[in-house]
Structure formats: C-alpha cells, structure tokens
PLY file of the C-alpha trace (Angstrom):
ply
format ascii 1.0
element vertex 283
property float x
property float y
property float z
element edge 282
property int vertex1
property int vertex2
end_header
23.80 -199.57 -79.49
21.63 -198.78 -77.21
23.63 -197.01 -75.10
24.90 -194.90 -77.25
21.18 -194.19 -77.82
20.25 -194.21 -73.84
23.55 -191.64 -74.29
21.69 -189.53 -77.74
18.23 -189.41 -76.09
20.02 -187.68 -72.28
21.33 -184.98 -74.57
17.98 -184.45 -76.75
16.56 -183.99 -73.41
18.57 -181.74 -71.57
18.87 -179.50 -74.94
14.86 -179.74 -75.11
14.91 -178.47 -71.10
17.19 -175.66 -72.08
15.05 -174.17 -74.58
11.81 -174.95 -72.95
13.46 -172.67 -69.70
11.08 -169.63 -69.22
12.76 -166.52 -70.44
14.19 -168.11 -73.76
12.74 -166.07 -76.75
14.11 -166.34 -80.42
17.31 -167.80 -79.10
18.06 -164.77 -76.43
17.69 -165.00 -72.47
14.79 -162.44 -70.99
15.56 -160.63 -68.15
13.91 -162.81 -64.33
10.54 -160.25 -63.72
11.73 -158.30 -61.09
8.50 -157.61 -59.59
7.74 -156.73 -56.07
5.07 -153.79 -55.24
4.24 -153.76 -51.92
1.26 -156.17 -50.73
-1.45 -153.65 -50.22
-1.13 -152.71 -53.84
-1.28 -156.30 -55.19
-5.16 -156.44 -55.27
-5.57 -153.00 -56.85
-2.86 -153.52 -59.12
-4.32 -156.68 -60.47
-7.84 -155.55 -61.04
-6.54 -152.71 -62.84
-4.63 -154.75 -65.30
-7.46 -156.96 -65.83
-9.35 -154.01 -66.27
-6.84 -152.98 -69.61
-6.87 -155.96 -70.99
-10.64 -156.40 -70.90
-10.91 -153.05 -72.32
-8.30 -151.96 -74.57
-9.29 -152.69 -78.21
-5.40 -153.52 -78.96
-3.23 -153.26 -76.33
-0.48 -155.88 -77.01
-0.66 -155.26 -80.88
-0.36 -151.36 -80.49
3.15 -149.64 -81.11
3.53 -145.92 -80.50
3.16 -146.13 -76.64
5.31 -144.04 -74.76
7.84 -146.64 -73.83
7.99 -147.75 -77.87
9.00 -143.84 -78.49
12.14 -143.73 -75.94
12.78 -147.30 -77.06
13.18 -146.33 -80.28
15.02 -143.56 -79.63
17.83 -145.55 -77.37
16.43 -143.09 -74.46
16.02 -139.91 -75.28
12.04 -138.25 -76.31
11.57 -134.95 -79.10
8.81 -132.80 -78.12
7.29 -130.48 -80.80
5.53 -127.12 -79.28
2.42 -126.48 -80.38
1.67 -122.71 -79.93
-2.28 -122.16 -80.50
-2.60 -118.90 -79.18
-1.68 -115.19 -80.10
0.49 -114.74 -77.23
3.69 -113.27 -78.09
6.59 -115.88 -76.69
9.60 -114.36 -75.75
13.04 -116.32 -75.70
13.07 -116.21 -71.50
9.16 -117.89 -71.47
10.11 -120.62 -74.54
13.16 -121.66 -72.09
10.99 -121.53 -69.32
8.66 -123.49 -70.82
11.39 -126.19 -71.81
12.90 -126.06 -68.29
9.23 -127.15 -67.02
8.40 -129.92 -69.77
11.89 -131.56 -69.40
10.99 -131.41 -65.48
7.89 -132.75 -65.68
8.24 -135.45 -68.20
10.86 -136.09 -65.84
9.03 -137.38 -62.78
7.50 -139.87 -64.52
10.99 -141.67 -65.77
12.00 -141.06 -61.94
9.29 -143.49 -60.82
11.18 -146.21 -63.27
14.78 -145.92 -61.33
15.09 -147.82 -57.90
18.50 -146.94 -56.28
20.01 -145.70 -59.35
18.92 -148.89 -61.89
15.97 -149.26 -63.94
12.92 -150.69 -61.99
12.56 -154.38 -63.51
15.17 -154.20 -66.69
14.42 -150.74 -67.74
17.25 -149.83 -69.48
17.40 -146.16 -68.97
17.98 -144.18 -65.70
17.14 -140.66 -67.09
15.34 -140.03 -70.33
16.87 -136.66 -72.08
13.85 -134.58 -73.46
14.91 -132.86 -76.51
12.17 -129.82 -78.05
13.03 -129.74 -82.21
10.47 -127.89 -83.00
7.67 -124.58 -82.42
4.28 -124.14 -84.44
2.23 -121.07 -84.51
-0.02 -119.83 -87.10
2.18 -115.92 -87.51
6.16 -116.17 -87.42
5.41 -112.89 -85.36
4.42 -114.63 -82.42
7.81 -116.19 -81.59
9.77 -113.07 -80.50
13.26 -114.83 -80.71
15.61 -114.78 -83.92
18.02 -117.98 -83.15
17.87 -121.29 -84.83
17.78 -123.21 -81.39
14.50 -124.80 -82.75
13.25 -125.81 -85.78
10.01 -123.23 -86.45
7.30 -124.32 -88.44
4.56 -120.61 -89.55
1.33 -121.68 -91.02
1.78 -125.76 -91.23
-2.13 -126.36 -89.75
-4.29 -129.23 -89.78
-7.87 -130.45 -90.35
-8.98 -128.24 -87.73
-6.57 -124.87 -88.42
-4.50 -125.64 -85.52
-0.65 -124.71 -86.01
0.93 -128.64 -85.84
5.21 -129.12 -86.48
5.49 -130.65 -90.06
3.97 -134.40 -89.98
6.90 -135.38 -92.35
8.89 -135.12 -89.05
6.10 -136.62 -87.07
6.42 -140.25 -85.51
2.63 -140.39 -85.09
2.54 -140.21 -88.78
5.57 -142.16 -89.42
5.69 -145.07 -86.61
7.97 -146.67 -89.66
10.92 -144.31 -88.25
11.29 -143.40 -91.49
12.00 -139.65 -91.81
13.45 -139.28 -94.70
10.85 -136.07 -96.32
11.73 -134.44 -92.76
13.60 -131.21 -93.36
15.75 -131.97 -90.65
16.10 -135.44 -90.84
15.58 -137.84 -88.26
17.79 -136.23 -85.59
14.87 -133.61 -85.83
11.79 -135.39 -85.62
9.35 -135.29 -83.02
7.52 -138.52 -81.07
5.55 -135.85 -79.09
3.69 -132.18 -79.11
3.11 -130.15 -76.14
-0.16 -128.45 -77.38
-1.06 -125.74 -75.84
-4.46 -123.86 -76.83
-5.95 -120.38 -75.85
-9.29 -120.93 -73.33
-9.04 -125.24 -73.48
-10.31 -126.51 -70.92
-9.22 -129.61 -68.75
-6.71 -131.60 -70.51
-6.00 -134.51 -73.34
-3.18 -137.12 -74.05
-2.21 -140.04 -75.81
0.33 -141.42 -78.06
0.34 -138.13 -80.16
1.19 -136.12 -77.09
-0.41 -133.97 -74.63
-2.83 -130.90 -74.93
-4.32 -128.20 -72.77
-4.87 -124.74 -71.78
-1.73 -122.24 -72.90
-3.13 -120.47 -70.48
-2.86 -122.85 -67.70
0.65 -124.47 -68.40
2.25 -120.84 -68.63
0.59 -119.86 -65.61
1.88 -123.15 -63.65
5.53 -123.29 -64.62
7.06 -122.15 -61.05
4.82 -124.96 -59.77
6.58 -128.20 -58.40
3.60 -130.71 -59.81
2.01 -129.21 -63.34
-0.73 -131.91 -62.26
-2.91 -132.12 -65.21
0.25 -132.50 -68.12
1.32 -135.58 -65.92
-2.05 -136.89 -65.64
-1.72 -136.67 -69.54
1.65 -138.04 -69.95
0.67 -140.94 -67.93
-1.69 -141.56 -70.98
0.90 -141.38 -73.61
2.81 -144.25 -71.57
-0.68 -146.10 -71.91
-2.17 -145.61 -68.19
-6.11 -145.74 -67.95
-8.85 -143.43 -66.22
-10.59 -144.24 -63.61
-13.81 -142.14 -63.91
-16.13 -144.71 -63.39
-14.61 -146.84 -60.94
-12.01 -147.11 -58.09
-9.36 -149.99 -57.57
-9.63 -151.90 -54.14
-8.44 -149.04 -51.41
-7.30 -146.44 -53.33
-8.84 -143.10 -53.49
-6.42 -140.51 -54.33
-4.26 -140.83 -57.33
-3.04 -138.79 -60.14
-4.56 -141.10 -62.76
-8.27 -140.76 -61.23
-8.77 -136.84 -62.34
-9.11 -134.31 -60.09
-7.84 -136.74 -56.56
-4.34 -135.89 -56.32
-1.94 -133.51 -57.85
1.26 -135.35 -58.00
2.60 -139.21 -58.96
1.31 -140.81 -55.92
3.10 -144.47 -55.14
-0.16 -146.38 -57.04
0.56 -144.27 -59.50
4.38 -145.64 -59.34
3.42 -149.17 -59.79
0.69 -149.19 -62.06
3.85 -147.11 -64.33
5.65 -150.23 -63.74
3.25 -152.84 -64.16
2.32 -151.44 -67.53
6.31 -151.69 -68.87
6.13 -155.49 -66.93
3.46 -156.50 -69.76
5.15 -155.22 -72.22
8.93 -155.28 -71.77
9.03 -158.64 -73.54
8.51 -156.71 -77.07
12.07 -155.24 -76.56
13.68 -158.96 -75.27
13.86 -158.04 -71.90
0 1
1 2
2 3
3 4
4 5
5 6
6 7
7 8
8 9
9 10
10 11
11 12
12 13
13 14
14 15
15 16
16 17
17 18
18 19
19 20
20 21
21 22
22 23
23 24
24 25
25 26
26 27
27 28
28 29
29 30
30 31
31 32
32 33
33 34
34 35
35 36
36 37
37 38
38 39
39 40
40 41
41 42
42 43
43 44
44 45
45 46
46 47
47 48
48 49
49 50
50 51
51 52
52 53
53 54
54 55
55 56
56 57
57 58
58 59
59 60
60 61
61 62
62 63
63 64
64 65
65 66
66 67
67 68
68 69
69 70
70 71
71 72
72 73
73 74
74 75
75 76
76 77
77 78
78 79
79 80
80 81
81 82
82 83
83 84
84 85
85 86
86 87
87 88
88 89
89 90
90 91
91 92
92 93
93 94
94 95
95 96
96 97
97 98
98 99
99 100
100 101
101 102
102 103
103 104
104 105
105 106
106 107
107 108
108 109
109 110
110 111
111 112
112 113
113 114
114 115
115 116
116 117
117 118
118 119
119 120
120 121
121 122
122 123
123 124
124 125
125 126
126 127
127 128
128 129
129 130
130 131
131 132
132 133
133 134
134 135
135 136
136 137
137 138
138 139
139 140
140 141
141 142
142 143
143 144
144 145
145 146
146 147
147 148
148 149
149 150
150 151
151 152
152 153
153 154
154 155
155 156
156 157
157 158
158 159
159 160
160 161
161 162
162 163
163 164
164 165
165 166
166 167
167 168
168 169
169 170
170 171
171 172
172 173
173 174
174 175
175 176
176 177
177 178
178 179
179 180
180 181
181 182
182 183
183 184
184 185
185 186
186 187
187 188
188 189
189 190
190 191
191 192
192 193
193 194
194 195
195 196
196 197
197 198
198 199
199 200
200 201
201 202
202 203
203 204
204 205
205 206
206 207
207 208
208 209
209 210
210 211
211 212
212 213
213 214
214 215
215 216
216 217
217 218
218 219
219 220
220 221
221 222
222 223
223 224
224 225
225 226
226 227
227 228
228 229
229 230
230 231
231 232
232 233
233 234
234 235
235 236
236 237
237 238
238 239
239 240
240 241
241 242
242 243
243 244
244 245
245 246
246 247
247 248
248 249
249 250
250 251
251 252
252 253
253 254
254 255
255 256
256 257
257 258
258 259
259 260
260 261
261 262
262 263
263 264
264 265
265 266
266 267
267 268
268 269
269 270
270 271
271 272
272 273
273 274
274 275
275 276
276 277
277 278
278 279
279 280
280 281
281 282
C-alpha cells in the first residue's frame, strides 16, 4: 500500500512540475524569450519600460496596438487615405503615394526580422500593406476612374474632415466585426494615412497617422519620411521622450526632432515592446 502510494504521489509530482514549467499557459507551450540587445542598451532599455508601465493608463489591458492589428489580420495591415486637401490626385501621385507608405511602414517590420526569422517569435517576416480605401470631401479631387480602391465623397466627421466609412473601421469596430462594411471585411481598414492641407508637425496612434499633405507629397523620393515613422512607432505603442532622455542615448527617432531614421535604440525598444506583450497571442 504504501508503495503504490510512494508510486501515486512520484507521478502527482512530476505532473505538478510539468505544469508549473515557465512557458505553460492554458495548456499550450510559450515560445523561450529570445532576448538579447546588446549591453549598452540594457540600462536605457529598462528605464524606458519602467517608464511605460508607470505611465500608461492601460497598457496591458489595451487592444488595438499595432501588433493586435497585423495579428489579427494573420500579417497583413489596410490603410485608408485620408485626403484633406483640395489638391487634385492624379493616378501616378495615389501610386506614388502607396509605393512610399508600403515602404515606410516597411522599415519598421524590418527591424522585427533577424537573419530572415522573426526577432523573438514574431511570426511574420514581411507585413503586406494593403490601401482599401480614399476619402476626400469632392469626388473631383481624385482624378482617376478605376475601382482599384474603395472611394468614400463626403463621409466627414465631428470636425468636417473627409474619414473612409467607420462601418469599415477597426478603430470603431476592435470586435472585427464588419459586417455593415460595404465591402466586407476583406475591405476594412486598421489604419488612415491622414494627410491635411498646412498641419503642422505630426500625430499617431492606434487610429493611424496624420500630418501635413503637404509635407508627405513633398517627401516621397526621400529614403526616411522621418516624421510618419516617428508616428507609426506610436501606433505600435512606442513613447516620447520630450521631457527626458534614457541613460546614453541622444539621438533617436522616437525623441522628435534627433534623428531622421530607425536608429538601433529605436530597434530594440520595437522589440522590447512586442517582448511584453507577445504572451497575449501564446507566444
């Protein structure tokens, strides 16, 4: 008797080891955190992550980051253009302008592939960036006739901006559920490129990015449009740093106006950010 009990308790124990082993969730193994920046960014790194989670109001609880967007998605982002400007488009400047925002959103999923895998069980080696959609207050505006995008002539909100329909709109509809969009989910858009006549400076979050038409038109044959990735690296949930520096770092794209391109802090903090949160996903 009892050693069929000495025999009962070995295998309670060595089941209660097993699912006690770090990386067990809900019955699935995680992914080993594959983490290894390079030791003079360990300091830096660490004070600005204790920096997000002392400030941000609901940063493990909040959904429509970036990452959750090409999650959902199973690695591909739609952008929605918003046009808020009487500037006639032809069909050569919207390409152009696609060519550039596929480019640019771009370099930041770059910085998340490490000899051809994804950097610490990112699942994705290039993220496909689909544009469903143009807004614009006059159909006149848009000097094309094809049906390559959804076009969307006097939709406008609160403020009389032209805005794609929010039936299509994952900032309105985090639920994924599309089903008043004309298009369906195939056309819906997680993002909108706004670009307004005379803004100054720039703006991002979840919802997208926004600045001057003016400026984004006039930067597309440049290699870094600096101040759309500063805003992008928003939308993936990446602070400011207008008020303070991390340990030895100076010059980064996420600290306005000290560097033009995705420096290597920039890189990591990228990185570090889908670390704290890839666990949402089971990885």
């Amino acid at each position: 008797m009892r050693r069929h009990l000495a025999r009962l308790l070995t295998v309670l124990a060595v089941l209660a080891a097993a699912f006690a082993t770090p990386g067990m969730a809900s019955g699935k193994a995680q992914a080993a955190d594959d983490w290894n920046p390079p030791a003079h960014l360990d300091q830096p790194l660490n004070e600005v992550w204790n920096h997000v989670e002392s400030t941000y109001g609901n940063l493990y609880g909040f959904r429509n980051y970036g990452w959750d967007q090409v999650m959902a998605n199973r690695g591909s982002v739609n952008y929605c253009v918003r046009w808020e400007s009487d500037a006639p488009v032809s069909a050569a400047l919207r390409d152009r302008i696609h060519a550039a925002l596929k480019k640019q959103f771009g370099k930041w999923m770059s910085a998340m592939v490490v000899n051809g895998k994804g950097h610490n069980a990112w699942p994705y080696t290039t993220v496909p960036v689909n544009i469903v959609g143009w807004a614009v207050k006059n159909r006149s505006t848009l000097q094309w006739t094809d049906n390559s995008v959804d076009i969307y002539s006097g939709v406008l909100d609160g403020g009389g901006a032209p805005q794609c329909a929010p039936d299509c709109g994952r900032f309105f509809h985090q639920d994924g559920d599309y089903s008043k969009c004309p298009g369906g989910a195939a056309r819906h858009y997680d993002q909108s490129l706004w670009l307004t006549k005379g803004f100054q400076g720039g703006a991002g979050g979840d919802w997208g990015q926004r600045m001057g038409q003016e400026y984004f038109t006039g930067a597309l044959n440049q290699e870094n449009v600096h101040i759309y990735l500063h805003e992008v690296g928003h939308t993936f949930g990446l602070d400011d740093f207008y008020d303070w520096s991390p340990t030895g770092q100076c010059c980064f794209l996420m600290k306005a106006g000290s560097a033009t391109q995705i420096t290597e802090f920039d890189t990591w903090m990228l990185r570090d950010f889908w670390r704290h949160l890839k666990s949402r996903y089971g990885l």
